[in-house]
N, C-alpha and C positions, 0 to 999 in steps of 0.2 A: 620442578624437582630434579629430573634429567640433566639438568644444566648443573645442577649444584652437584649431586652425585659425580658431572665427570670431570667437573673441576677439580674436586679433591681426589679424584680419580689419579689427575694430570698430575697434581702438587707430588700424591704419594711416588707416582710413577718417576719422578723428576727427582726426589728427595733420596730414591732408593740408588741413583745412580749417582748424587753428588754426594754422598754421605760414604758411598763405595768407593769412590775416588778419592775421597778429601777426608775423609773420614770426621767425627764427630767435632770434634774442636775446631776444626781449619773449616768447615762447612760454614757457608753465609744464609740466610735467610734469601738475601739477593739471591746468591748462588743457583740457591732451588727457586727462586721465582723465574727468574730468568730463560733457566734450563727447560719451565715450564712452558714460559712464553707469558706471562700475567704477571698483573703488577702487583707490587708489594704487600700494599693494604688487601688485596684480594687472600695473604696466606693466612692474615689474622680472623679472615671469617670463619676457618677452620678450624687452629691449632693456635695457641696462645701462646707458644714459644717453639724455638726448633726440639728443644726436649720431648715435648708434647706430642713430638711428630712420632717419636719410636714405639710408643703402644701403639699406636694407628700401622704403624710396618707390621711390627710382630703378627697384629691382624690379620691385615692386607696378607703377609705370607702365611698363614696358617687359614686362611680361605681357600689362597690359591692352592695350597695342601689337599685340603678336604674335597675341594671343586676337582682336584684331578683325580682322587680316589670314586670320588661318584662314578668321574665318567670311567674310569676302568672295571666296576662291579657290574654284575650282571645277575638278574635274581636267583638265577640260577646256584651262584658262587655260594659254598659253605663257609663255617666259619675260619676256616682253615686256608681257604681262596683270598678271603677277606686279610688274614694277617700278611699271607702274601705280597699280596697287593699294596698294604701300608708298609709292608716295608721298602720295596720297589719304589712307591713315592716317596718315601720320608728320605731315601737317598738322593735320591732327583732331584728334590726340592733342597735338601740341604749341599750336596754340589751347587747346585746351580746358585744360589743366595749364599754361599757360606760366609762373605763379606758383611752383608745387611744383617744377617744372623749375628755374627759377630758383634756388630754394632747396636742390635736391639739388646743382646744380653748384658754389655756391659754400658748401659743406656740405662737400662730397668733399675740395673744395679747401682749408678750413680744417684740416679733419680729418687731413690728408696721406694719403688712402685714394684718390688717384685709379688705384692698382692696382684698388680693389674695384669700380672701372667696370668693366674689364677682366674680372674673374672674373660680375660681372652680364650683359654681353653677349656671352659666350662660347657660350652657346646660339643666340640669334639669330644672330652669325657663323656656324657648325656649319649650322644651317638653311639659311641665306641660301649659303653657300658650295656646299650639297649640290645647291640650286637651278638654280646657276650651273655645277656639275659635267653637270647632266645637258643643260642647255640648250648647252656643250660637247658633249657627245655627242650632240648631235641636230642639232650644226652650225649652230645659230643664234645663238651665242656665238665670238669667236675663237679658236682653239685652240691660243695661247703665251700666256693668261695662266693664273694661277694661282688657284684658287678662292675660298680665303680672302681671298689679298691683292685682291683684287676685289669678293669681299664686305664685307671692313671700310674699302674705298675708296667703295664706293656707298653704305652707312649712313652714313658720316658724311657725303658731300657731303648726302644729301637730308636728312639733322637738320639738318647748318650749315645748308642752306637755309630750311627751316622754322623755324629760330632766330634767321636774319637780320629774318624779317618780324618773328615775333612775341614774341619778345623784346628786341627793338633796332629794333623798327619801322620796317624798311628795304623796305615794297614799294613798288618804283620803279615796276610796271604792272600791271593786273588779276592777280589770283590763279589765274586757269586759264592764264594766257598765264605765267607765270612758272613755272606748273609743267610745263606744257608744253615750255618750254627747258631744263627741267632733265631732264623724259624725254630728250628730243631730244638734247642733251649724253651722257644715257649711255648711249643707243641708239649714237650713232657712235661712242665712244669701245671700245665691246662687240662693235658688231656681229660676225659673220661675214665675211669679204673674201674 
């Protein structure tokens, strides 16, 4: 099962850099095989079309998201460490991908799958909501909202944030002072009263 894991491991890893290059149309199927280093029929054991490959990205980066907000948390961290924290990654990771990001949104969007956003970030919400439950219950949170709708209200403001710079190249002031107003924003919109 290790084998099969890092095969498609390889494909995504290969797919996220000829699709970054070559972007969606001009990309081959060859392309990504090749770059992988395996044969052709080896991409159809995965993905049924190079289409098929972009929910599998979106994934793939919204793991590697989540994997690197773990390793920055410490139990110690409040809820408030916490949004820090997600904000710090969610720019990292959206610098760092804003190519594949690009390509996975208007991917979904061709595709008509923009539900399979939905069924991709449904863990992250789950997390991010359970987060938000307990920082309620420890009163550092207000206690008439609702988890979820809070949690999928703070992910997307600080992606759209993170997408205003680096995708659409909108930073109007230093990158710490901009993430700072955007902690700041959802510090008072959350607080406790």
């Amino acid at each position: 099962m290790k084998e099969l894991d890092d095969k498609k491991s390889r494909l995504l890893s290969a797919a996220k850099e000829v699709l970054a290059e070559k972007g969606l149309e001009k990309a081959t199927i060859s392309d990504i095989v090749k770059r992988a280093g395996m044969a052709q029929g080896t991409f159809y054991l995965y993905f049924s079309s190079k289409n098929a490959l972009i929910p599998a990205i979106a994934n793939d980066l919204l793991q590697t998201m989540l994997h690197k907000i773990e390793q920055e948390q410490v139990p110690s961290d409040d809820i408030w460490d916490l949004f820090h924290k997600i904000i710090t990654v969610t720019f990292q990771v959206t610098k760092s991908y804003k190519e594949v990001l690009s390509l996975c949104y208007s991917g979904l969007a061709i595709e008509n799958t923009l539900s399979e956003w939905d069924r991709i970030y449904n863990p992250y919400y789950s997390w991010l909501s359970e987060m938000i439950a307990r920082g309620i219950q420890q009163k550092a949170l207000r206690q008439d909202i609702n988890p979820m709708v809070a949690a999928r209200m703070v992910i997307g403001l600080i992606e759209s944030s993170a997408e205003q710079i680096y995708l659409f190249n909108k930073l109007e002031k230093p990158l710490p002072e901009h993430q700072q107003d955007l902690f700041t924003f959802i510090h008072h919109a959350l607080e406790h009263r």
